[in-house]
N, C-alpha and C positions, 0 to 999 in steps of 0.2 A: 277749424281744426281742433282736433280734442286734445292736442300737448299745451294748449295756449290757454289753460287754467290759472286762473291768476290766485297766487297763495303769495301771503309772506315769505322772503325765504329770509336765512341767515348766512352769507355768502362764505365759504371757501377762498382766499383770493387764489389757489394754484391751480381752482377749477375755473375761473375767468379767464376769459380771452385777453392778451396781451393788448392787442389792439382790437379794439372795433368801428364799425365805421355805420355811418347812418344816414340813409337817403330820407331825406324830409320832404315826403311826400302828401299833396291833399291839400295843402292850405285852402286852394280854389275852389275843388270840391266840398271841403266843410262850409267855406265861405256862401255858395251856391245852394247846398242846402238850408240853409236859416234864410235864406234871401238878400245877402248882403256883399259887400262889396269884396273882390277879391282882397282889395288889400287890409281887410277885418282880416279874413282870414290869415293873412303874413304876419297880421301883430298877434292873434291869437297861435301860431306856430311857434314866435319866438319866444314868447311865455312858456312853452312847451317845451324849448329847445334848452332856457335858459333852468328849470327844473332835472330834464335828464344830463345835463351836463354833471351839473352838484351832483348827484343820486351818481353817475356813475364816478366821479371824483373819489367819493365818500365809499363805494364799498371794494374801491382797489384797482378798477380799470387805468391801466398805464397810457395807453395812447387811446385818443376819439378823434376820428375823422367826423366831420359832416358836410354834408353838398348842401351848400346853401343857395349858389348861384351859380349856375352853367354858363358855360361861350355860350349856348344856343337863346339864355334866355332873355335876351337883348332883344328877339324878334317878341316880343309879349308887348301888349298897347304901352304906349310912352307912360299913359295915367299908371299904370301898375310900375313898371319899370321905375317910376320917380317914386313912390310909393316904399318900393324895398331898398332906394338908397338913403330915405330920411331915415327906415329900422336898420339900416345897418352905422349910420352915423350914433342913431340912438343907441346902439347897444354898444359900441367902440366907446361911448363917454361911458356907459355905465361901466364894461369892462375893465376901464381905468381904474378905479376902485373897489367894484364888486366884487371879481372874482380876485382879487390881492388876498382878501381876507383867507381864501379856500387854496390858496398856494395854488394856482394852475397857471400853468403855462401857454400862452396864447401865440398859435403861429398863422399865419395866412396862405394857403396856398392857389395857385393861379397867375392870370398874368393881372398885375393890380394895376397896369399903364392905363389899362383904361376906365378907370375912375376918376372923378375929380382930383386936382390935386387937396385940397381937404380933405378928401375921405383918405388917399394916399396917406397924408401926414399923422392920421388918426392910425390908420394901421400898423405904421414905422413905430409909432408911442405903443402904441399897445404891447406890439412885440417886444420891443425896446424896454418896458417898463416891466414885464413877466420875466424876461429870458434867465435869470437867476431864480426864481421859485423851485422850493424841491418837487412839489405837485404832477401833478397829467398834465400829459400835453395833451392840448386842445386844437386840432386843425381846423379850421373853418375853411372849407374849397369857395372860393369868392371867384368868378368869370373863370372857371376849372372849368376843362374836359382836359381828359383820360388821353385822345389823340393828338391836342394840342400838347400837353406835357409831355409827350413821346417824341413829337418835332421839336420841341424844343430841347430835352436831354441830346437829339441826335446831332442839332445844330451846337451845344456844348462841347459833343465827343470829338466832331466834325472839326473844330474850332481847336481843340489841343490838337490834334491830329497834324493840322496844318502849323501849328506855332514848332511841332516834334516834338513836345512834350509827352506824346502818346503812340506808338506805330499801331497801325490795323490790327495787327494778328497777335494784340498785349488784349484787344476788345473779348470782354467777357460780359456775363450778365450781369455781375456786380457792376460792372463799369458804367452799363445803364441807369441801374438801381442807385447807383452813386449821383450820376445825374438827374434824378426826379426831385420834385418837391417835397417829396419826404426823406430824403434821402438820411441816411443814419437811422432810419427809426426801421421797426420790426416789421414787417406784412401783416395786413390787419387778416387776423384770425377766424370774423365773423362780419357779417355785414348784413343789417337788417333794411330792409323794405317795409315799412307800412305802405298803405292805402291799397295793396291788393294787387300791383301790377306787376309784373313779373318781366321787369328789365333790367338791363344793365343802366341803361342810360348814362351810358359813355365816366365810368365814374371807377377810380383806381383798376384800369383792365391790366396793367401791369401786376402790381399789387395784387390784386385779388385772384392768379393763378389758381391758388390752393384755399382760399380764403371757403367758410361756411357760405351759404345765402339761408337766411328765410325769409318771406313775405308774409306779413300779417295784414290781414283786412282790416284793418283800422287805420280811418285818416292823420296825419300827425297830429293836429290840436289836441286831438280825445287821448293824444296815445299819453300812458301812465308809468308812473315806476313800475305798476305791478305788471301791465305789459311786457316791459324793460325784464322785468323776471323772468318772467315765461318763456322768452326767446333764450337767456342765458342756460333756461334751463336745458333745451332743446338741446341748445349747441352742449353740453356737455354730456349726453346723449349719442350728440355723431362719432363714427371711429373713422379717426384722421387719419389717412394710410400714406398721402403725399402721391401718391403714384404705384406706390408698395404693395403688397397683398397684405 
C-alpha cells in the first residue's frame, strides 16, 4: 500500500492514539522462510516486540495492548508451546529490571491459571513491581480471547447480581467494560495487523467497536519503528465519526 512509506517522523503526542493495540503476527512464517525452527522465529518476534514497546513508550503512546498468546494456542505442537513459555519466563526476568528503567507499567491480561505456578509468580512480581511507575501501560494478553473475557466479565456481572450488589436493569455497557481485563483504561484507538491477514482473531472485540484496523504485509520480526510510523501516520489520516456523520 502506498501510505506505508517509511520516513522519520517527529511525533505530535495529541495526534497519537491513546491506546493501541498490536497483533504479533508471522513469527512462524518468517521462521519458515529462512528454514528454521518455529520457535527462532518467537525469539526473533520478541526482540521485535521488546524494541516497539521502548519506541512506543518514548514518543508518547499511553496504553499498548499485545496478543501474545490466545486460548486457541495451546492446540500448536507441545515442542512450540514449551518453546514460548521458556520466552515468556525469559522476558518476565528481563522485565524485572528492563523496562524499570523506561517507567512502564506491566499488566497481564488473560486467564493466567493456566500456567505454571512459576510463570504465575513471575507475572504477580512483574505486575506487583511496575504498578507505581508514571509510564505506559503495557498489556501483554497471555492465554486471552476476546470471548473468553466476555464470559467471564458476564459470570462477574452475574456474580454481584446474585450477592444484590447489582440489579438487572442498573446493567449498562460501562458495567461490562468495567468488568474486562482492561477495565479503567480507554478503548484502544488503533490496532495494527502485520503479516497481511485480515482478522480479528478473537482479540479486544469488545474494545475495538470503534477502534482503527490496518494490516500491513509485513511479518512481525521485520516489522520496524519506521513501520510503526507509517501506520500512526495512516491513522491520523482516518476521520473518526463514532457512528456520527
Amino acid at each position: 500500500m502506498a501510505f506505508f512509506k517509511k520516513k522519520k517522523i517527529e511525533w505530535d503526542k495529541a495526534l497519537l492514539p491513546a491506546h493501541l493495540g498490536i497483533i504479533m503476527d508471522g513469527n512462524g512464517r518468517w521462521a519458515k522462510k529462512r528454514a528454521l525452527p518455529r520457535s527462532a522465529g518467537h525469539r526473533a518476534g520478541a526482540k521485535t516486540f521488546r524494541t516497539i514497546t521502548r519506541y512506543c513508550s518514548n514518543i508518547g503512546i499511553k496504553y499498548l495492548t499485545v496478543y501474545a498468546f490466545s486460548t486457541e494456542n495451546w492446540k500448536r505442537p507441545q515442542e512450540e508451546v514449551d518453546a514460548l513459555m521458556t520466552l515468556f519466563e525469559e522476558y518476565l526476568r528481563e522485565a524485572l529490571t528492563d523496562f524499570k528503567d523506561d517507567d512502564i507499567v506491566v499488566k497481564f491480561i488473560g486467564d493466567k491459571t493456566a500456567f505454571s505456578p512459576k510463570l504465575q509468580a513471575l507475572i504477580d512480581e512483574t505486575e506487583s513491581s511496575s504498578a507505581q511507575r508514571p509510564g505506559m501501560v503495557l498489556n501483554i494478553a497471555m492465554n486471552y480471547g476476546s470471548r473468553d473475557e466476555l464470559v467471564t466479565a458476564t459470570k462477574k456481572i452475574a456474580e454481584k447480581i446474585s450477592e444484590h450488589s447489582l440489579k438487572i436493569d442498573e446493567i449498562t455497557e460501562q458495567t461490562v467494560s468495567d468488568n474486562l481485563y482492561t477495565a479503567g483504561q480507554p478503548d484502544p484507538d488503533l490496532i495494527i495487523r502485520p503479516s497481511g491477514d485480515h482478522r480479528i482473531s478473537n482479540f479486544l472485540l469488545w474494545q475495538s467497536a470503534y477502534a482503527e484496523y490496518i494490516v500491513m504485509d509485513i511479518l512481525w520480526p521485520d516489522f520496524k519503528t519506521s513501520d510503526l510510523d507509517a501506520a500512526l501516520l495512516e491513522f491520523t489520516k482516518r476521520s473518526r465519526r463514532f457512528g456520527g456523520v
